[in-house]
N, C-alpha and C positions, 0 to 999 in steps of 0.2 A: 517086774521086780517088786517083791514084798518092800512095803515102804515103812518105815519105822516112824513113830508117833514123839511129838512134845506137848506134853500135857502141862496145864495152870490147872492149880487149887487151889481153891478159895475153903478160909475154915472160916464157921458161922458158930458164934455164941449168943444165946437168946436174940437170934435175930440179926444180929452187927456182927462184921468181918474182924477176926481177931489176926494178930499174930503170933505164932505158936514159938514156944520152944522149948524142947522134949518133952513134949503133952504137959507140961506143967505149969509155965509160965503162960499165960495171954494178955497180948496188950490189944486194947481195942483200936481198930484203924479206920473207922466207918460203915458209911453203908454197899453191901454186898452190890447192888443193883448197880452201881455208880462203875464197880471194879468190871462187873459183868459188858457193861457198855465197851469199856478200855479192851476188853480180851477180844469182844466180837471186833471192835475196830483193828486192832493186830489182824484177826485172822485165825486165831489159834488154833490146832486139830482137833482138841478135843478139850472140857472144863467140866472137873470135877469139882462138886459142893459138897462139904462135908459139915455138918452138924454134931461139934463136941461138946452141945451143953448136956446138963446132965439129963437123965429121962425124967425126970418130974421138973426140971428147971422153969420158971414163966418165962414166956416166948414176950418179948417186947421190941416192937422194931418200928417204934412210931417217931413220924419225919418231924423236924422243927422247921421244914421250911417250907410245909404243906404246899411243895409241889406235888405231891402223891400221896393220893389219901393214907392212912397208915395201917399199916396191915400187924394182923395179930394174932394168927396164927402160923405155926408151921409150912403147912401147904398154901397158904396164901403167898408167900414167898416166895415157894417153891412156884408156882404158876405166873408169880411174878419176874420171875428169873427165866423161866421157858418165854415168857414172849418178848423178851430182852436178846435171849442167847439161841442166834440162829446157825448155834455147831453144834457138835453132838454133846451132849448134857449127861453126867453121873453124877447120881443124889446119893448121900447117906446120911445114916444117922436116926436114930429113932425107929428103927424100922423091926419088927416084934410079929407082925402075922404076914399072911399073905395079901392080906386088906391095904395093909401099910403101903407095900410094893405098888400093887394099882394103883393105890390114890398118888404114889409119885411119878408113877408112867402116864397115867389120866393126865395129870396135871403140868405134864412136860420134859419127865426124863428120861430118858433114853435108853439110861441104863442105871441100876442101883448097886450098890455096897452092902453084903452082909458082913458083920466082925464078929462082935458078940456070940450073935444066935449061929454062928460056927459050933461054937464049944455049948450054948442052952437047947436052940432047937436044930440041929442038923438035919432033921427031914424037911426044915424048910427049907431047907438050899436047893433040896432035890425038889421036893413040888412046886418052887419057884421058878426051876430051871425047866421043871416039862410045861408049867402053865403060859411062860413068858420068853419061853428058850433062850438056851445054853448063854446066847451072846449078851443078855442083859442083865445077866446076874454076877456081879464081882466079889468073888472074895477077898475083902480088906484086911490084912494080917498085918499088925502090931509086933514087933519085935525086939530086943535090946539082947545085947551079946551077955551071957550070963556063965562064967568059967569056960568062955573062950570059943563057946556055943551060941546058935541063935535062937532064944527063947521066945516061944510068944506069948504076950500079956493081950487081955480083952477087958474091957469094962473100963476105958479110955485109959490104958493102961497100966490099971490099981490090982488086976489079977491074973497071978502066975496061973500061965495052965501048966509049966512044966513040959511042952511038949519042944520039939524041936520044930525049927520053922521049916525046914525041906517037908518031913514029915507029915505038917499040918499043909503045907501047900499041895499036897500027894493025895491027902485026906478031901480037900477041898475041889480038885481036881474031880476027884471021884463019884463027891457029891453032887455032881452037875456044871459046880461053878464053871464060867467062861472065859475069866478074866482074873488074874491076882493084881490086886495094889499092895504093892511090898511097902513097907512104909518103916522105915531106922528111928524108932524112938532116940534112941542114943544119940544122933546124929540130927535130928528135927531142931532147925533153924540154926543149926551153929556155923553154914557155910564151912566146913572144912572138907567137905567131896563126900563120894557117896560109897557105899560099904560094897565094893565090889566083886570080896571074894564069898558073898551071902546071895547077892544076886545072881552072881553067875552060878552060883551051885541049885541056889531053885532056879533058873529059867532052862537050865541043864536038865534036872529032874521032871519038869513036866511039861504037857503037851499044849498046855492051852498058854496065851499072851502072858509077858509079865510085865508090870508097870512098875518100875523103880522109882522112890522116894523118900529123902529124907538125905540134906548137907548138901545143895547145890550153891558155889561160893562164885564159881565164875565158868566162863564158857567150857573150858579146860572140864571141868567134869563131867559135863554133859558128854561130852567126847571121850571118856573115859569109859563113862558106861558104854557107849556104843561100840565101841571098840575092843572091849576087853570082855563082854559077854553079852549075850544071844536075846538083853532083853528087848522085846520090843516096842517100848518105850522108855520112855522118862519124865516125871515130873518134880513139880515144885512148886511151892510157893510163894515164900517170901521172896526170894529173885526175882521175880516178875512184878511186884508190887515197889520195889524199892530202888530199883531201875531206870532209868529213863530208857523207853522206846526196847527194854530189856528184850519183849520178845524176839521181834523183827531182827535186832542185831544180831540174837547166839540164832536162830534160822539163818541168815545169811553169812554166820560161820562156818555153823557143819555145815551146809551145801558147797561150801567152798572144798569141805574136806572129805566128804562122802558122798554117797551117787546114791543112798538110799532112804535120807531123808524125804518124809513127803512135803 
């Protein structure tokens, strides 16, 4: 039996773990490495890292309690996070050539995030996707419902592409990508459930996974997406942070409720 995924994400502003909400707000909550440890001890299927500073922002993520020396770049992080996080790992963020990609696969990820360079370089999706195959390349699509529609915005949400998100998820498909992270700006950290009848209509529309994200408030939505469309996973992240022992508990709910969680 196909097993359906629970994903944690961690979002990274210059270096420290934020908490987002509707890509607009961040409050800073520590260091990522700290949270990283907490997910591996859960267990979790799979941790996505996401990096929403800006592309010129300075990278600073130096420790005041020099347990670990302090790292200062980017990929130093990122390598620091791979030898932390022994599940599967999705990096994004910053990511501009095919160079970028390797150095985050070299360095420990698993799998990366295109968003952006969706709508700037599109043939990198595609020569990402034959250099590093299909399965490691995700398309990250930004969304907010716009006259009733799912629009998607890129450039951490400050530009309309005007396009429709089934559409762009079909585009994306096309391109190579393996993987959609669907992600509800509108909905990002407000815990009020997740935008159902958006996912289901992309996870309907295309052939590769979709990861739904954005408004998980309580166990109940998790189960709503599994339940009410085809996507094959689900994640989140403030939930998991703000929780006690959050993961372990909604896993030993849907299993109580479904036969196809892993």
């Amino acid at each position: 039996m196909f097993k359906r995924r629970i994903i944690a994400v961690l979002y990274l502003k210059d270096g420290w773990m934020v908490r987002s909400e509707e890509f607009s707000f961040h409050h800073y909550i520590g260091d990522p490495c700290a949270h990283v440890e907490r997910m591996v001890q859960w267990d979790v299927d799979e941790l996505v890292v996401l990096d929403i500073g800006a592309q010129e922002s300075r990278f600073d993520h130096h420790r005041i309690d020099y347990r670990l020396q302090p790292v200062t770049t980017l990929l130093e992080l990122v390598k620091r996070i791979g030898v932390e996080c022994h599940i599967p790992l999705t990096f994004g963020g910053r990511v501009r050539s095919l160079h970028d990609i390797e150095d985050r696969i070299l360095n420990g990820a698993d799998k990366v995030t295109l968003n952006t360079a969706l709508m700037e370089l599109p043939a990198l999706v595609s020569e990402a996707a034959r250099t590093f195959g299909s399965q490691a390349i995700v398309a990250s699509i930004d969304y907010k419902i716009v006259d009733r529609a799912p629009r998607v915005f890129v450039g951490r949400a400050k530009i309309d592409t005007a396009c429709d998100a089934v559409s762009w998820a079909r585009r994306a498909e096309d391109a190579g990508a393996g993987e959609i992270l669907l992600n509800a700006i509108d909905r990002d950290g407000m815990a009020e459930g997740y935008d159902i009848e958006t996912i289901g209509r992309i996870a309907d529309a295309v052939a590769i996974p979709v990861i739904a994200c954005g408004g998980a408030g309580n166990n109940e939505h998790f189960l709503d997406v599994l339940t009410q469309t085809a996507a094959s996973a689900v994640a989140a992240g403030n939930f998991f942070h703000f929780k006690e022992n959050a993961y372990p508990r909604l896993k030993t709910y849907l299993r109580e409720r479904l036969e196809d969680i892993r």
